[in-house]
PyMOL CGO cylinders between C-alpha atoms (Angstrom):
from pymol import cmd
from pymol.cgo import CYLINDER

trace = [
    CYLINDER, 84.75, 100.18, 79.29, 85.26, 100.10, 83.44, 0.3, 1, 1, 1, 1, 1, 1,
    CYLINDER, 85.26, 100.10, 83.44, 86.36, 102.29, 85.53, 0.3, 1, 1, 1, 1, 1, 1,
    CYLINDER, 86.36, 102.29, 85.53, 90.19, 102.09, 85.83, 0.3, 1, 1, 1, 1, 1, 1,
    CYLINDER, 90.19, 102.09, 85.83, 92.03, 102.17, 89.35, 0.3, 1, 1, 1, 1, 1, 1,
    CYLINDER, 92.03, 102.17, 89.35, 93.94, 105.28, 88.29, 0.3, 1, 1, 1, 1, 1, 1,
    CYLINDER, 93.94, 105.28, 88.29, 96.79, 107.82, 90.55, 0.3, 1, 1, 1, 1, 1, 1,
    CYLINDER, 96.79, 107.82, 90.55, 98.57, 106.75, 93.62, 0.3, 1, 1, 1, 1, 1, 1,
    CYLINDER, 98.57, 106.75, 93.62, 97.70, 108.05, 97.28, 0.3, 1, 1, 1, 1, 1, 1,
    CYLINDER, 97.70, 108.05, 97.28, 99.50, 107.88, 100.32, 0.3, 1, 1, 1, 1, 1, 1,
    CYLINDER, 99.50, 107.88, 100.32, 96.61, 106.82, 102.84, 0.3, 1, 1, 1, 1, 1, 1,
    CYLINDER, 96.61, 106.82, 102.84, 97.48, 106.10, 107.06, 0.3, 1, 1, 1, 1, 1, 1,
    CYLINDER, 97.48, 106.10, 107.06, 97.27, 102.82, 108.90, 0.3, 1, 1, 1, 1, 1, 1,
    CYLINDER, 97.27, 102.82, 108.90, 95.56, 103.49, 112.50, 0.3, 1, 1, 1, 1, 1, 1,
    CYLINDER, 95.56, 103.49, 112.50, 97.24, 101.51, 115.37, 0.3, 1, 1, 1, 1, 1, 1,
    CYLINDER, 97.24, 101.51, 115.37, 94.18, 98.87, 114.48, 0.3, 1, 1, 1, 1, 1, 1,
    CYLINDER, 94.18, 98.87, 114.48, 95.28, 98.47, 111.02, 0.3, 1, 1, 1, 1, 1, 1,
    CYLINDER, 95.28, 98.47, 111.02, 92.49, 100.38, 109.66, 0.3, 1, 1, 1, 1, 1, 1,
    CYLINDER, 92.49, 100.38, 109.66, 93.31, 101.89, 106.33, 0.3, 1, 1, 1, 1, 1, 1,
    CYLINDER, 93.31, 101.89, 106.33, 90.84, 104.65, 104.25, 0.3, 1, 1, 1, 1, 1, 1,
    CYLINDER, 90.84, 104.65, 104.25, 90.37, 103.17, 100.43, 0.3, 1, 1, 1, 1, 1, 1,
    CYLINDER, 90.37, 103.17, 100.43, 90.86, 106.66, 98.47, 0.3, 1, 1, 1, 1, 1, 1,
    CYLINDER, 90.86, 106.66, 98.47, 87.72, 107.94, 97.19, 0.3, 1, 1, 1, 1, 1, 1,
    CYLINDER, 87.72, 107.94, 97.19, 88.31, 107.12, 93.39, 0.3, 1, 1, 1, 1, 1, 1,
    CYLINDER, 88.31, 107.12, 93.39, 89.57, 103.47, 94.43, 0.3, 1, 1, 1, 1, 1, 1,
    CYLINDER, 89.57, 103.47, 94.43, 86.17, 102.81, 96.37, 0.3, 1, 1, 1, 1, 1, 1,
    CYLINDER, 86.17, 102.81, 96.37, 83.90, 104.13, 93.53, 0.3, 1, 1, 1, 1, 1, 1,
    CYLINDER, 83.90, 104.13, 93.53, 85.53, 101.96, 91.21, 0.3, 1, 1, 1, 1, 1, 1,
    CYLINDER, 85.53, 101.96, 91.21, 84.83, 98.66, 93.97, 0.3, 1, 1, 1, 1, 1, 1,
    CYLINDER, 84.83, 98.66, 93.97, 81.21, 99.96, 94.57, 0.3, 1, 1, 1, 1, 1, 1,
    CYLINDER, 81.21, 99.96, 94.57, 80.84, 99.39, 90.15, 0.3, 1, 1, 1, 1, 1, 1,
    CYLINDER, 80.84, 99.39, 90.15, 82.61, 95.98, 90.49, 0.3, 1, 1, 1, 1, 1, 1,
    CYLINDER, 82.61, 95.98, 90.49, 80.68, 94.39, 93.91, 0.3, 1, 1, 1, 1, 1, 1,
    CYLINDER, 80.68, 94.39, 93.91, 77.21, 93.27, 92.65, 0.3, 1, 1, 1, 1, 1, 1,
    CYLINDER, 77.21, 93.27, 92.65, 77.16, 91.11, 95.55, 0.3, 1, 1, 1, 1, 1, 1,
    CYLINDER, 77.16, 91.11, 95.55, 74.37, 89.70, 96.69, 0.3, 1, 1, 1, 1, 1, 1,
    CYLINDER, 74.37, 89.70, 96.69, 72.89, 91.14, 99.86, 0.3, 1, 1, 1, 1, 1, 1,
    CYLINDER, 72.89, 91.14, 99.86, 75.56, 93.42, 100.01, 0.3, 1, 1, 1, 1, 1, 1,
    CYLINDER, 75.56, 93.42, 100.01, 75.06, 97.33, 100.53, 0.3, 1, 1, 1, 1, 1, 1,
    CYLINDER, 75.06, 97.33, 100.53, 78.90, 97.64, 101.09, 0.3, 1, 1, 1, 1, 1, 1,
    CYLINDER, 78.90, 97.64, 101.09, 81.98, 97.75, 98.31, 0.3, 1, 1, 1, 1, 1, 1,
    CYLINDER, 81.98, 97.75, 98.31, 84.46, 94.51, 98.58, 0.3, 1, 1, 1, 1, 1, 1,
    CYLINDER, 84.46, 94.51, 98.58, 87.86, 94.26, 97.81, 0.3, 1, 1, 1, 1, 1, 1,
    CYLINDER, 87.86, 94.26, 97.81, 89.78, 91.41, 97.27, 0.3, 1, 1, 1, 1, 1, 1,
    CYLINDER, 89.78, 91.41, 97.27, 93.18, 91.02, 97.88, 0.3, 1, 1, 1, 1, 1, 1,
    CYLINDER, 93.18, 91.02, 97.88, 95.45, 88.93, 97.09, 0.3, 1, 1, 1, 1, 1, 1,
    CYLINDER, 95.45, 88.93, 97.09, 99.22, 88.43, 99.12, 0.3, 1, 1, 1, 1, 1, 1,
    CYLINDER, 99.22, 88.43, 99.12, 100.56, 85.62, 97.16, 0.3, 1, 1, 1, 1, 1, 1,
    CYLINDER, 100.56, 85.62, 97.16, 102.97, 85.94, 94.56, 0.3, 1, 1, 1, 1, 1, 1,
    CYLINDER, 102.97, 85.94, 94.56, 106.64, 84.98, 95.90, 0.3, 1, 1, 1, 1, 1, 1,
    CYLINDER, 106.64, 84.98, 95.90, 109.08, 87.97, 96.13, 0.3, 1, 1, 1, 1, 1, 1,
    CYLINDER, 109.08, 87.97, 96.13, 106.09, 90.83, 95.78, 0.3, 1, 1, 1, 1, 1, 1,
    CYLINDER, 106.09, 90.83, 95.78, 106.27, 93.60, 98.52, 0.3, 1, 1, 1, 1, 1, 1,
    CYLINDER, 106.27, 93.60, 98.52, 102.64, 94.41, 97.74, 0.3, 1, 1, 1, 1, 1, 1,
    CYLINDER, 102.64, 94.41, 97.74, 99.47, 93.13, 97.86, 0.3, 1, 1, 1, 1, 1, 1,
    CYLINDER, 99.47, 93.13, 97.86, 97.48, 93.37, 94.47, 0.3, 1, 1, 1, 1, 1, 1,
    CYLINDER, 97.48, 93.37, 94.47, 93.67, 94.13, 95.09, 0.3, 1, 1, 1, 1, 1, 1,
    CYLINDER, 93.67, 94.13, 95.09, 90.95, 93.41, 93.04, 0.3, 1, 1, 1, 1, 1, 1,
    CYLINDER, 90.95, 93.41, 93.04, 87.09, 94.38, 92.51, 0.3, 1, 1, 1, 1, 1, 1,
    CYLINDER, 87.09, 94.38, 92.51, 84.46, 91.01, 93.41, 0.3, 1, 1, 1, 1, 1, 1,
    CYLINDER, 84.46, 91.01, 93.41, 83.95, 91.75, 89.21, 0.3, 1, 1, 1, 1, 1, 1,
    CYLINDER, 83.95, 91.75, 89.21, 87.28, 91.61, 88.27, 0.3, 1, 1, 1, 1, 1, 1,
    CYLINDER, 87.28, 91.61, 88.27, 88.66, 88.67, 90.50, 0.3, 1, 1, 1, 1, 1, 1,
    CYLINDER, 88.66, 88.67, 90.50, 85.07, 86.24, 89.00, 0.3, 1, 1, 1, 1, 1, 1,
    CYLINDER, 85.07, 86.24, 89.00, 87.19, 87.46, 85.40, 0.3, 1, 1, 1, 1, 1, 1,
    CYLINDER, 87.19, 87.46, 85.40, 90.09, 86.36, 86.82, 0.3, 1, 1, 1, 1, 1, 1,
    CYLINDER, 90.09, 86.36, 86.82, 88.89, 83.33, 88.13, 0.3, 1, 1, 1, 1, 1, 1,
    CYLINDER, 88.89, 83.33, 88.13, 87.04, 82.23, 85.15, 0.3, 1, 1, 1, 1, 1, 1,
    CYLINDER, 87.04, 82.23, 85.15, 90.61, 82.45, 83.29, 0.3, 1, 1, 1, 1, 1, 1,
    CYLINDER, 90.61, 82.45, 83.29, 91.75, 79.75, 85.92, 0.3, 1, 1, 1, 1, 1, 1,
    CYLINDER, 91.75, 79.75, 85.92, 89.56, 77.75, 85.49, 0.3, 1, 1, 1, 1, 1, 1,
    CYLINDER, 89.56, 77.75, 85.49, 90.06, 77.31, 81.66, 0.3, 1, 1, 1, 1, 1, 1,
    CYLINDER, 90.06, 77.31, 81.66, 93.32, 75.35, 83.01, 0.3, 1, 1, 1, 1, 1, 1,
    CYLINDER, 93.32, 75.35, 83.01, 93.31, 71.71, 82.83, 0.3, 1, 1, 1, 1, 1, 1,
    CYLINDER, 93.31, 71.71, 82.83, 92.69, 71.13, 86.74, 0.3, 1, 1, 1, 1, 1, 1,
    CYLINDER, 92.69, 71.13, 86.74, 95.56, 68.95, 88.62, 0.3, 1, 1, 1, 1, 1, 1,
    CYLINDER, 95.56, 68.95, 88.62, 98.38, 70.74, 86.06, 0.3, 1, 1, 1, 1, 1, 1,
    CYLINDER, 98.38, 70.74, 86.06, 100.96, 72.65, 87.49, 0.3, 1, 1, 1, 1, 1, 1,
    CYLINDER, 100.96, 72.65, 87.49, 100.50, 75.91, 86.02, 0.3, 1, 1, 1, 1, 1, 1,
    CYLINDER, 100.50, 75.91, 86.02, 96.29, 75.92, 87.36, 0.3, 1, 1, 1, 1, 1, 1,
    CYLINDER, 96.29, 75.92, 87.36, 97.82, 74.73, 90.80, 0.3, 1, 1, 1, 1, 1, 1,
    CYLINDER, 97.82, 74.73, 90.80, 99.99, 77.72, 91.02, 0.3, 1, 1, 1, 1, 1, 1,
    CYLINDER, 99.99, 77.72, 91.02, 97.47, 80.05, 90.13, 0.3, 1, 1, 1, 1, 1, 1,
    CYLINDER, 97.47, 80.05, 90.13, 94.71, 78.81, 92.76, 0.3, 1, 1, 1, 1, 1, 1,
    CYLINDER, 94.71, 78.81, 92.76, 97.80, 78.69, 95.23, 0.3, 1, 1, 1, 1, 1, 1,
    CYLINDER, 97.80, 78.69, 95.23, 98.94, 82.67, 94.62, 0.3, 1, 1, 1, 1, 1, 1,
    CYLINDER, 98.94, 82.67, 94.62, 95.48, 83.86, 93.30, 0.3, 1, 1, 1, 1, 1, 1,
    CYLINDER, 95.48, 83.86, 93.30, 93.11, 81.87, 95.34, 0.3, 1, 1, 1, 1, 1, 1,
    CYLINDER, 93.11, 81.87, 95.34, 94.13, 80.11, 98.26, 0.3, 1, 1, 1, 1, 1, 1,
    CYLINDER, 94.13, 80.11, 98.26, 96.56, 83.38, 99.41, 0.3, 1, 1, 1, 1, 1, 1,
    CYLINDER, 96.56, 83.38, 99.41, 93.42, 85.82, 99.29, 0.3, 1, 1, 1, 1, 1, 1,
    CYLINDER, 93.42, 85.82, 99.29, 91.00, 87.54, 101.56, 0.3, 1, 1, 1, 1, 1, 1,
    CYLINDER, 91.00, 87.54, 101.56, 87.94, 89.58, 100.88, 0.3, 1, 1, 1, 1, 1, 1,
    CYLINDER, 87.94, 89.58, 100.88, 87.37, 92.39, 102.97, 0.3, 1, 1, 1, 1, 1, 1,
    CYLINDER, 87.37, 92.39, 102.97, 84.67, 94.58, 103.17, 0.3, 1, 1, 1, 1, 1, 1,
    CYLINDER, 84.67, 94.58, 103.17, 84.89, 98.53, 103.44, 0.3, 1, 1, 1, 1, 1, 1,
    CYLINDER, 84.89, 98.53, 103.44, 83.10, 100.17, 106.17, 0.3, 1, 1, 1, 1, 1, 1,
    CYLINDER, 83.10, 100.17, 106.17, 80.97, 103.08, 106.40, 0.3, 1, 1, 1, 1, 1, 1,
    CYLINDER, 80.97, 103.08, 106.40, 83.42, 105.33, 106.57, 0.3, 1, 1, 1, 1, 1, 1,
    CYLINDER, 83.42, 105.33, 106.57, 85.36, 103.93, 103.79, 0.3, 1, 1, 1, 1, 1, 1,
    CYLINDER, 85.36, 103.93, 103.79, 88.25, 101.83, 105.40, 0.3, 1, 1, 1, 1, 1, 1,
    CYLINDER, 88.25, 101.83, 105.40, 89.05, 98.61, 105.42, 0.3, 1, 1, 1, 1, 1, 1,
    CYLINDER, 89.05, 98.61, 105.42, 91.13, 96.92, 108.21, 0.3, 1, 1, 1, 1, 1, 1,
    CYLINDER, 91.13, 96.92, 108.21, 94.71, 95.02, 106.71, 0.3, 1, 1, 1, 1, 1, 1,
    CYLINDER, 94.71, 95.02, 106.71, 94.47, 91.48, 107.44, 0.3, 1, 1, 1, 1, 1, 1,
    CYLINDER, 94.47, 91.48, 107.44, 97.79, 90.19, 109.19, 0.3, 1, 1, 1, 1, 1, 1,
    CYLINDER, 97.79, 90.19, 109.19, 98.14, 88.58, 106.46, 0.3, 1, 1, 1, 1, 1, 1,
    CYLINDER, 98.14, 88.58, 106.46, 97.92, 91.18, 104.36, 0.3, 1, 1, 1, 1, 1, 1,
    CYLINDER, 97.92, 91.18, 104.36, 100.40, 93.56, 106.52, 0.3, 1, 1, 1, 1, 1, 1,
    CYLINDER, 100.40, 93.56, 106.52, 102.78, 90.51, 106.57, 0.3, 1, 1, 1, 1, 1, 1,
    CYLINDER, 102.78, 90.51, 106.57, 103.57, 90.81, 102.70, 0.3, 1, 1, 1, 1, 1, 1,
    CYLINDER, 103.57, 90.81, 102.70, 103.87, 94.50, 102.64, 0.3, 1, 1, 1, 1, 1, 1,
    CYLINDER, 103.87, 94.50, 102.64, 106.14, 94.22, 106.26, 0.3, 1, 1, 1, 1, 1, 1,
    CYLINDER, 106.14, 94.22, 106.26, 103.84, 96.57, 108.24, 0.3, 1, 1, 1, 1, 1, 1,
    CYLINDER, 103.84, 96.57, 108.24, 104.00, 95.55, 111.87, 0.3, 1, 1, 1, 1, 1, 1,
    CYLINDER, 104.00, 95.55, 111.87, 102.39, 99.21, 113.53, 0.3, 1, 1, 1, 1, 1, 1,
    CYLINDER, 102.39, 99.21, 113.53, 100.50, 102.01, 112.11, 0.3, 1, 1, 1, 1, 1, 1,
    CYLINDER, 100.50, 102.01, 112.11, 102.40, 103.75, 109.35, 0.3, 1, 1, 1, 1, 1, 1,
    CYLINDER, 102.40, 103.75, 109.35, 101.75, 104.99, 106.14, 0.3, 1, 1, 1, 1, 1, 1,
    CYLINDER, 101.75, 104.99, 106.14, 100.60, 102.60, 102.84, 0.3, 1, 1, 1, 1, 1, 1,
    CYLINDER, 100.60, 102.60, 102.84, 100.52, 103.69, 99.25, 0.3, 1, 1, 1, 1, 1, 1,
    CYLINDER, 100.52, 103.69, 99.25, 97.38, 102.87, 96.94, 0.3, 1, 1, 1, 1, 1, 1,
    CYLINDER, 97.38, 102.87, 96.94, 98.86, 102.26, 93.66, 0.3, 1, 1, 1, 1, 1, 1,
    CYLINDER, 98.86, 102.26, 93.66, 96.34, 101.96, 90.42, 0.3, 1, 1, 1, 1, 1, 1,
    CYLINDER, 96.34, 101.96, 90.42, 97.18, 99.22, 88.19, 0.3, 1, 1, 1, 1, 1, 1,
    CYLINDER, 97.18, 99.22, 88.19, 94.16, 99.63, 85.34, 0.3, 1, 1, 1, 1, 1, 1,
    CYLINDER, 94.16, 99.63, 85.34, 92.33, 96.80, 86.93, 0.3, 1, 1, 1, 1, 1, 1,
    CYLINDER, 92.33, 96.80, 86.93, 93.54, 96.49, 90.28, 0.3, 1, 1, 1, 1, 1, 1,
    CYLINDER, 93.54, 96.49, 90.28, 95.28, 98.23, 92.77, 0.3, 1, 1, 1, 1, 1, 1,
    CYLINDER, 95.28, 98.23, 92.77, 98.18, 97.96, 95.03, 0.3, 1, 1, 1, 1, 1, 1,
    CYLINDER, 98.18, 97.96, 95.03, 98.81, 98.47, 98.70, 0.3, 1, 1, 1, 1, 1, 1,
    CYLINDER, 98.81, 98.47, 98.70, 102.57, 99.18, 99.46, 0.3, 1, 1, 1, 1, 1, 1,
    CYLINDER, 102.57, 99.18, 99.46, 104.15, 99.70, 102.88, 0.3, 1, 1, 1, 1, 1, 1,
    CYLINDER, 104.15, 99.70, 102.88, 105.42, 103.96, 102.16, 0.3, 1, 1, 1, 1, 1, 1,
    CYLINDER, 105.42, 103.96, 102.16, 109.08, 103.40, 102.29, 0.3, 1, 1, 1, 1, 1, 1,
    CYLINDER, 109.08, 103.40, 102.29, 108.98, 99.65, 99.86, 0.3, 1, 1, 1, 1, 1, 1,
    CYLINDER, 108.98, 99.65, 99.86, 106.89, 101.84, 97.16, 0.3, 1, 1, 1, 1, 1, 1,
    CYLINDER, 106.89, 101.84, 97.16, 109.08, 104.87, 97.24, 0.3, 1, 1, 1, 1, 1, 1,
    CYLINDER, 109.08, 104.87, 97.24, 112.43, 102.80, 97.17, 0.3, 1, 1, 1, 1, 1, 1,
    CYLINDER, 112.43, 102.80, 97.17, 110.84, 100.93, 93.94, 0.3, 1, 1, 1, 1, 1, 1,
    CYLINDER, 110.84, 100.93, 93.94, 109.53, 104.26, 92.28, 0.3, 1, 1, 1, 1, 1, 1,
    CYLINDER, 109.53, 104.26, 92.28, 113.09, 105.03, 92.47, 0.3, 1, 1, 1, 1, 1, 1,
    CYLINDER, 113.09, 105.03, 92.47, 114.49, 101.86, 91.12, 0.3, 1, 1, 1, 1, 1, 1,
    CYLINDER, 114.49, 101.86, 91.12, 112.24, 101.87, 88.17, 0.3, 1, 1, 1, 1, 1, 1,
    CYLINDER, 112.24, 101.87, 88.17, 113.03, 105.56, 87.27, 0.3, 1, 1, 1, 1, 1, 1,
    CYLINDER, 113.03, 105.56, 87.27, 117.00, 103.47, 86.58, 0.3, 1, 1, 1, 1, 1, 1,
    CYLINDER, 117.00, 103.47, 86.58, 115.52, 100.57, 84.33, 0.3, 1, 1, 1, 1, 1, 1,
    CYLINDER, 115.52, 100.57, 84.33, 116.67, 101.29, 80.98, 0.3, 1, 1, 1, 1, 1, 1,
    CYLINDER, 116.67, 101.29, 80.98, 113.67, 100.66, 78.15, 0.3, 1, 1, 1, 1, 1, 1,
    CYLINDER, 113.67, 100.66, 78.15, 116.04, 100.97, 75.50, 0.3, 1, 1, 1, 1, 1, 1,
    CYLINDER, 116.04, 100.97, 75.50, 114.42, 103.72, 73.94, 0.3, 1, 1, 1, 1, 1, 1,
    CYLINDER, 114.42, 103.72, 73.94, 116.18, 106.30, 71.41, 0.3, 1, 1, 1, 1, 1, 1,
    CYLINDER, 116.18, 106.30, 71.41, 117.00, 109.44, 73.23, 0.3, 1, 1, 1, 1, 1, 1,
    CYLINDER, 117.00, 109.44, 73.23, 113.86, 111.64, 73.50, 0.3, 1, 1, 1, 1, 1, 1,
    CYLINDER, 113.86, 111.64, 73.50, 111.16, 108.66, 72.40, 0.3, 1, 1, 1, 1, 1, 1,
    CYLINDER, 111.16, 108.66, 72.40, 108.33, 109.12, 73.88, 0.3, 1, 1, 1, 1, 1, 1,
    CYLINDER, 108.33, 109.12, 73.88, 107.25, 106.49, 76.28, 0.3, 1, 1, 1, 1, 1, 1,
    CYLINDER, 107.25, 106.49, 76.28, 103.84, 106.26, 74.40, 0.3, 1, 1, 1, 1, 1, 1,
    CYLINDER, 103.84, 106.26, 74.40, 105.74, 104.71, 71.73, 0.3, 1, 1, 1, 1, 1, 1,
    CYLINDER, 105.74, 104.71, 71.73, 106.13, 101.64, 73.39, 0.3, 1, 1, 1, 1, 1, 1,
    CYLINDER, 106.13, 101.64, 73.39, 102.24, 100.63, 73.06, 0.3, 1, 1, 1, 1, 1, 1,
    CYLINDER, 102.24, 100.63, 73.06, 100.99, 98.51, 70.50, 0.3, 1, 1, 1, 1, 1, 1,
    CYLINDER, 100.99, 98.51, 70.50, 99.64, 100.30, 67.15, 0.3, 1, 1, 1, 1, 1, 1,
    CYLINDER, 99.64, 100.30, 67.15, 95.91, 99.24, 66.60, 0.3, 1, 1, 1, 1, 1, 1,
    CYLINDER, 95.91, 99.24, 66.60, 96.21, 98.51, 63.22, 0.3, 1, 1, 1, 1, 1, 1,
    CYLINDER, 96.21, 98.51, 63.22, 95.10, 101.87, 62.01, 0.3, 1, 1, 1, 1, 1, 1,
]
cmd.load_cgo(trace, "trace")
């Protein structure tokens, strides 16, 4: 099994958008970049996806997965053109530096509204990660802790996986 993209760090963006990839986040891109040539982790990230106020990042590995699953889809139909539109065509690979930063396309700060230096959030996600402008991530922490999963009083949240047939 990979490496997940696990915990959430609070990282700062320099004046030139320059952004550290926390240290767990970067191993986990050095185990999914076996690109060609390449002595340096990628990450890909993606900023389509409509209303998001992140950008979802992926490993090289996991975005080939990914893009094997699109192209399964009839080409032309409109569910494959929507994909290569948010998944594809609204993506930029960047590669980490030396010293373990990346800079944030203006793209990229765009979607997540970050004009200046500030402060991002790296979110894991299992496979990929999210970048978050501080103040977007914190206000949606705090709306999720409100959402209402209908569980009886005192379930624990576990119970909401699937059983494995066991």
């Amino acid at each position: 099994m990979a490496e997940a993209f696990r915990g959430e760090f609070c990282q700062k963006v320099d004046a030139k958008a320059r952004v550290s990839i926390p240290a767990p986040f970067r191993r986990v891109l050095e185990a999914g970049d076996g690109g060609p040539g390449s002595s340096r982790p990628r990450v890909v990230m993606v900023y389509g996806g409509g209303a998001r106020q992140f950008v979802e990042c992926y490993s090289v590995a996991q975005m080939a997965e990914l893009e094997e699953r699109i192209r399964k889809i009839a080409p032309g139909t409109p569910q494959r053109k929507a994909l290569e539109r948010n998944y594809i065509t609204l993506s930029q690979t960047v590669e980490v530096d030396d010293d373990g930063r990346i800079v944030l396309p203006a793209k990229v700060r765009e979607k997540i509204g970050m004009s200046e230096a500030g402060e991002a959030v790296f979110a894991g996600a299992l496979d990929t990660f999210q970048i978050w402008r501080a103040e977007a991530y914190d206000a949606e922490m705090a709306a999720q802790e409100e959402i209402d999963l209908d569980l009886p009083e005192g379930a624990d949240l576990l119970s909401l996986l699937p059983h494995d047939g066991a």
